[in-house]
C-alpha positions as CSV (number, residue, x, y, z in Angstrom):
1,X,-110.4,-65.4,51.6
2,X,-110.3,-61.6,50.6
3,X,-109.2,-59.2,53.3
4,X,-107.3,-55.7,53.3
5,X,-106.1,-54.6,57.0
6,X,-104.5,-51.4,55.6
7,X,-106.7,-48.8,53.4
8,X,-106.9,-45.3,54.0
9,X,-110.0,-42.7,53.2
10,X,-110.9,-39.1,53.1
11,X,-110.5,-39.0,57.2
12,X,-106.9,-38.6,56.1
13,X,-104.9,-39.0,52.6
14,X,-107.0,-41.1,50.6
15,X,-109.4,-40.4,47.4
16,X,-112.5,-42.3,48.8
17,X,-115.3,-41.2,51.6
18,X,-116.0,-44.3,54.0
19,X,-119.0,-45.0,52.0
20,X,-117.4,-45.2,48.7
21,X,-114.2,-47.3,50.0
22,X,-116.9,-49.9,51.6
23,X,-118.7,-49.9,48.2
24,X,-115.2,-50.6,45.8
25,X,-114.8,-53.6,48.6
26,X,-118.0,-54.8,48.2
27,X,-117.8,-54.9,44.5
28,X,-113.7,-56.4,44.8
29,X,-115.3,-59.4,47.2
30,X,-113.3,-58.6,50.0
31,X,-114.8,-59.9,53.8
32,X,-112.7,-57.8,55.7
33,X,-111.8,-54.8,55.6
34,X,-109.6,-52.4,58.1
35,X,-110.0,-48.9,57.6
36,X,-106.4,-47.6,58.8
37,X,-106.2,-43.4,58.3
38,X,-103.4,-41.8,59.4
39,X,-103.4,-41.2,63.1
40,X,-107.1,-41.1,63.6
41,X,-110.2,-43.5,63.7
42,X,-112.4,-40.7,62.0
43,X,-112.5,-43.7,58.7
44,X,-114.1,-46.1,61.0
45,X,-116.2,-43.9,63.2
46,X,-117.9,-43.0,59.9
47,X,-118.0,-46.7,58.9
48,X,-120.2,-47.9,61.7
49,X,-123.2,-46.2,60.1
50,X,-122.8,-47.7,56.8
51,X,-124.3,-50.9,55.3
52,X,-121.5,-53.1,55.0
53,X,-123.0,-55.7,52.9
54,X,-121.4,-58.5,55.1
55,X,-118.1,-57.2,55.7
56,X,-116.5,-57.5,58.1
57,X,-115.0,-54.2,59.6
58,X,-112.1,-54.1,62.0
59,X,-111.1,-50.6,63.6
60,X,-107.9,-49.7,63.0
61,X,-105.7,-46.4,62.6
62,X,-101.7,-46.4,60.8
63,X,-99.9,-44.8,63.8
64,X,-96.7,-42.5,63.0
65,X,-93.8,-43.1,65.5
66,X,-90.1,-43.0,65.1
67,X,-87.4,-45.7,65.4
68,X,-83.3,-45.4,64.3
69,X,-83.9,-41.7,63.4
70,X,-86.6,-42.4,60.9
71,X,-90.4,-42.0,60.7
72,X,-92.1,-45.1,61.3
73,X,-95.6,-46.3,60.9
74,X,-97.7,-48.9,63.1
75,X,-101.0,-50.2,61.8
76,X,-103.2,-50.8,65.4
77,X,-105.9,-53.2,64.7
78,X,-108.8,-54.3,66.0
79,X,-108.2,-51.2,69.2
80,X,-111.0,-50.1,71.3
81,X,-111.8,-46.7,69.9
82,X,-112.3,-45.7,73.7
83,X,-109.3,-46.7,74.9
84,X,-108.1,-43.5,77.0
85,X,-104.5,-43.9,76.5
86,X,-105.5,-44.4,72.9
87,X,-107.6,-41.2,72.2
88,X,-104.5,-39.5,73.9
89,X,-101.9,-40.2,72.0
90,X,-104.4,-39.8,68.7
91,X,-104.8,-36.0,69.8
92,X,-101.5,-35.1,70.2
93,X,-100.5,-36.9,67.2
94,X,-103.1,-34.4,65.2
95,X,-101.5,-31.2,67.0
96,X,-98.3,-32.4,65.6
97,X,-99.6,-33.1,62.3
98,X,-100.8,-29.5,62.5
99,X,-97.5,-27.7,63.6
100,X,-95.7,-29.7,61.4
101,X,-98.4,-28.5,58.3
102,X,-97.6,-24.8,59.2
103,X,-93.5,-25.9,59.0
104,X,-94.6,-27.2,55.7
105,X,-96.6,-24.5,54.4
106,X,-93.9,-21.7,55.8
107,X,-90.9,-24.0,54.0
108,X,-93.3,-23.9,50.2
109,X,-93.6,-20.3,50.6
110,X,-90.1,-19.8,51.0
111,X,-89.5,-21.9,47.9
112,X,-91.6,-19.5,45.6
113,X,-95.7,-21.5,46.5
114,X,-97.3,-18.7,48.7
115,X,-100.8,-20.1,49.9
116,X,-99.6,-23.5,50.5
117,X,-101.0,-23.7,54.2
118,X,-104.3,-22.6,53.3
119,X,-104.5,-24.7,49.9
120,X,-103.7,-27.7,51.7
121,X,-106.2,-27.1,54.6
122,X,-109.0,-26.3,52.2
123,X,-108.4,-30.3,50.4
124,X,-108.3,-32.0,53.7
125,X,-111.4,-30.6,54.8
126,X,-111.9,-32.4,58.2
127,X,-109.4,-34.9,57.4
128,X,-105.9,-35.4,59.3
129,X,-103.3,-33.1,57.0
130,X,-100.7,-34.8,55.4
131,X,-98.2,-33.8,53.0
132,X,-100.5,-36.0,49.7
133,X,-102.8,-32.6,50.5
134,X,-99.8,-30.3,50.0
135,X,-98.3,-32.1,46.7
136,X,-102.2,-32.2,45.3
137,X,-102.5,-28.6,45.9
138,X,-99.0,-27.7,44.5
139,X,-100.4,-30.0,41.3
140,X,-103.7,-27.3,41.1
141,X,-102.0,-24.6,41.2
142,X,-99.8,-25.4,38.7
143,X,-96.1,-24.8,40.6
144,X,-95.9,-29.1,39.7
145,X,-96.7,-31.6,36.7
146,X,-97.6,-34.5,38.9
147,X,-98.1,-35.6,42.6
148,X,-95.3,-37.7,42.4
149,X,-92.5,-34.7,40.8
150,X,-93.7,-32.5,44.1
151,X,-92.5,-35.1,46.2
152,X,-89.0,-35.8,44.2
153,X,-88.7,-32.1,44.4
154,X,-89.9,-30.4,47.5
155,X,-92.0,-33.0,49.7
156,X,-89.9,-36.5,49.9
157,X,-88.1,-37.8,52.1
158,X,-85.3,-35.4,53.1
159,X,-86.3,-32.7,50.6
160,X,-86.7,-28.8,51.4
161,X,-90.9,-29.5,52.8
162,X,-89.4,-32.7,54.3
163,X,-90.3,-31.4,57.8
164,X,-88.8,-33.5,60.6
165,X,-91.4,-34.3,63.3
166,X,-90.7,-35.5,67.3
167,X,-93.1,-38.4,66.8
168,X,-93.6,-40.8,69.6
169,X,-91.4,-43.8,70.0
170,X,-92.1,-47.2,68.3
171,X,-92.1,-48.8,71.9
172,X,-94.3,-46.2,73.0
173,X,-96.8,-46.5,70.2
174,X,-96.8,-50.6,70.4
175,X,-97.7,-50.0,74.1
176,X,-100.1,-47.9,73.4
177,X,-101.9,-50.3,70.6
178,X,-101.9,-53.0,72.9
179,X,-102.8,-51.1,76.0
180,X,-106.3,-50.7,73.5
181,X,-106.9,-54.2,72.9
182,X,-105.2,-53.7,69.5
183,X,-103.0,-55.5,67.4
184,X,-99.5,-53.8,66.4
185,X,-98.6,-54.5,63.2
186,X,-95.3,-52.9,61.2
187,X,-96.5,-51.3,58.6
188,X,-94.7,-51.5,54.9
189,X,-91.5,-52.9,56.6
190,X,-89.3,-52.5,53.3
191,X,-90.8,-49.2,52.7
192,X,-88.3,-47.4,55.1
193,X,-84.8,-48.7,52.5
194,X,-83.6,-49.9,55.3
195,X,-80.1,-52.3,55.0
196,X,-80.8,-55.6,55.6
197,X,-79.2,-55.2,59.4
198,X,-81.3,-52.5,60.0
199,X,-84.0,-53.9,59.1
200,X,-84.0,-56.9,61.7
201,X,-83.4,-54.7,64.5
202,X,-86.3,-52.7,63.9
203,X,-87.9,-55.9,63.4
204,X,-86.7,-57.1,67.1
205,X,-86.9,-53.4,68.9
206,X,-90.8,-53.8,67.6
207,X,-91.2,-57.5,68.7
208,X,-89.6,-56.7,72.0
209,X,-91.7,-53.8,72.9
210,X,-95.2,-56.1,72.1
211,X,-95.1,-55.9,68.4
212,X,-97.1,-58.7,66.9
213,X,-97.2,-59.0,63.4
214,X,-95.6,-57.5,60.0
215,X,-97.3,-56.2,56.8
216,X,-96.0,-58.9,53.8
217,X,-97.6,-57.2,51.7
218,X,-99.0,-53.6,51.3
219,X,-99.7,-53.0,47.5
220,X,-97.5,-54.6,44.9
221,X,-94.4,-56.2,46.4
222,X,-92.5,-59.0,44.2
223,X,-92.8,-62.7,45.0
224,X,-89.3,-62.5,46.2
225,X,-90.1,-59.8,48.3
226,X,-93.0,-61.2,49.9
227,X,-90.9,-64.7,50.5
228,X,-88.5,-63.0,52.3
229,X,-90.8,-60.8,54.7
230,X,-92.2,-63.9,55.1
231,X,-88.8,-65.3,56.2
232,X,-88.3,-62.0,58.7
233,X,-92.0,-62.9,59.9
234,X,-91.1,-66.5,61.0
235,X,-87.3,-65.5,62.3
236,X,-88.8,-62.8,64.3
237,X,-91.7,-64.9,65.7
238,X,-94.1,-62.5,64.8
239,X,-97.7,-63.1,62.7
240,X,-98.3,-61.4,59.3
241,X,-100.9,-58.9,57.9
242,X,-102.3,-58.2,54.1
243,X,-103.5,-55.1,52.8
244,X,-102.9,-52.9,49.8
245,X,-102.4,-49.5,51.5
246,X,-105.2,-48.0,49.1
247,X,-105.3,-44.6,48.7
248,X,-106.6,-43.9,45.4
249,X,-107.4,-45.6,41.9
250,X,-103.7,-45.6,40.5
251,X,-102.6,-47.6,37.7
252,X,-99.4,-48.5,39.2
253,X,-101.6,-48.6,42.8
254,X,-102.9,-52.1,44.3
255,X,-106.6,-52.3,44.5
256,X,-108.3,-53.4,47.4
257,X,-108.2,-57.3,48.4
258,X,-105.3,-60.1,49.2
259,X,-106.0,-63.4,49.4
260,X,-104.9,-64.8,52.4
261,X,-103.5,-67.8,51.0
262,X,-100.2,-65.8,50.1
263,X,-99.6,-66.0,53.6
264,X,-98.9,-69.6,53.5
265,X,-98.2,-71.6,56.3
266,X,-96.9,-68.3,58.6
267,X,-99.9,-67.3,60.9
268,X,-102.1,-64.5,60.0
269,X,-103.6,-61.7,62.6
270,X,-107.2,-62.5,60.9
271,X,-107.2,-65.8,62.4
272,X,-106.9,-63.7,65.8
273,X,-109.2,-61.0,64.9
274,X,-111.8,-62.6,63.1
């Protein structure tokens, strides 16, 4: 079976409207599909008027929180999009998305890219604003080659545009997940560089607070890789998730679809959700 429970669309950082996003599944053969923007469900909100030529859609939103002084993220899946405590912590995580886009924009200009705030804005429309807008507008405007040189040089991790944000706790997020009927899932667990030490507390801190599941794999991981998230997943107790974290077409991207067979014989949250 074909599933991806982490794909992102124009409601935030990714290339693809809703429509088109369903359409590339379609044509991949994948069943289910989780439409996971950054901190909003504005993706699937737009997805429930769509034909989905039998696939099966599951709500979901990649939740930024912070653990062990870094930025971490938490795919909630299958929440109730009128969860209260939900649809709270969703707005403020957009006002801080917004205060930290002015930090952002302020910190470009300084570096010699007047406009950035504005730029950025203008490519994320509607969406949530994340830094992918700032780097694309930096790429337009001809201050960088490529997406990827603005973040090595000015928008990666602890780089001048690297703007540190007071996001909520991991445990608070988890609760706040399953307080919607949701599943918490770690998102990109290996992602963070974490040492291996490290990495297992965050992995218990996040089963501890009601964490249920880890992503083993979120684009193109290595079969080693993948065996030993799998190894964290069973050590941990926790379930496992698939997706390719899609943004955009990119040749060194994963397209949409894993077949749940990598998962083995470690329990997968689509046997809960769907």
């Amino acid at each position: 079976m074909l599933i991806d429970f982490h794909t992102h669309t124009t409601a935030s950082d990714g290339a693809l409207s809703p429509s088109q996003l369903l359409l590339r599944a379609a044509e991949r053969g994948v069943q289910a599909l989780a439409l996971t923007d950054h901190d909003t469900l504005s993706g699937w909100q737009a997805a429930q008027a769509l034909e989905a030529d039998g696939i099966a859609i599951v709500c979901g939103a990649e939740l930024s929180c912070q653990w062990g002084g870094a930025t971490i993220h938490v795919v909630g899946l299958n929440v109730n999009a009128n969860s209260e405590a939900l649809v709270g912590m969703l707005e403020h995580l957009q006002q801080l998305r917004h205060d930290r886009a002015a930090k952002i924009g302020a910190k470009l200009e300084q570096l010699g890219a007047p406009g950035a705030l504005a730029g950025a804005q203008a490519l994320a429309g509607e969406a949530a604003i994340c830094r992918p807008h700032f780097a694309h507008w930096l790429v337009s405007e001809g201050y960088m080659p490529t997406v990827s040189r603005a973040f090595d040089k000015w928008l990666g991790n602890g780089k001048p545009g690297d703007i540190k944000t007071l996001w909520p706790s991991l445990a608070e997020t988890v609760a706040v997940i399953a307080a919607a009927g949701g599943v918490p899932v770690l998102a990109h667990p290996l992602k963070y560089r974490f040492t291996r030490t490290k990495l297992r507390a965050m992995c218990d801190a996040f089963s501890s607070a009601g964490g249920a599941a880890i992503e083993i794999v979120n684009g193109r991981q290595s079969d080693s890789e993948i065996v030993a998230l799998k190894r964290l997943a069973k050590d941990k107790d926790l379930m496992v998730s698939l997706g390719s974290d899609f943004h955009r077409e990119w040749a060194h991207g994963a397209d949409l679809g894993v077949d749940t067979s990598i998962a083995g014989d470690v329990a997968g949250v689509w046997e809960m959700i769907l």
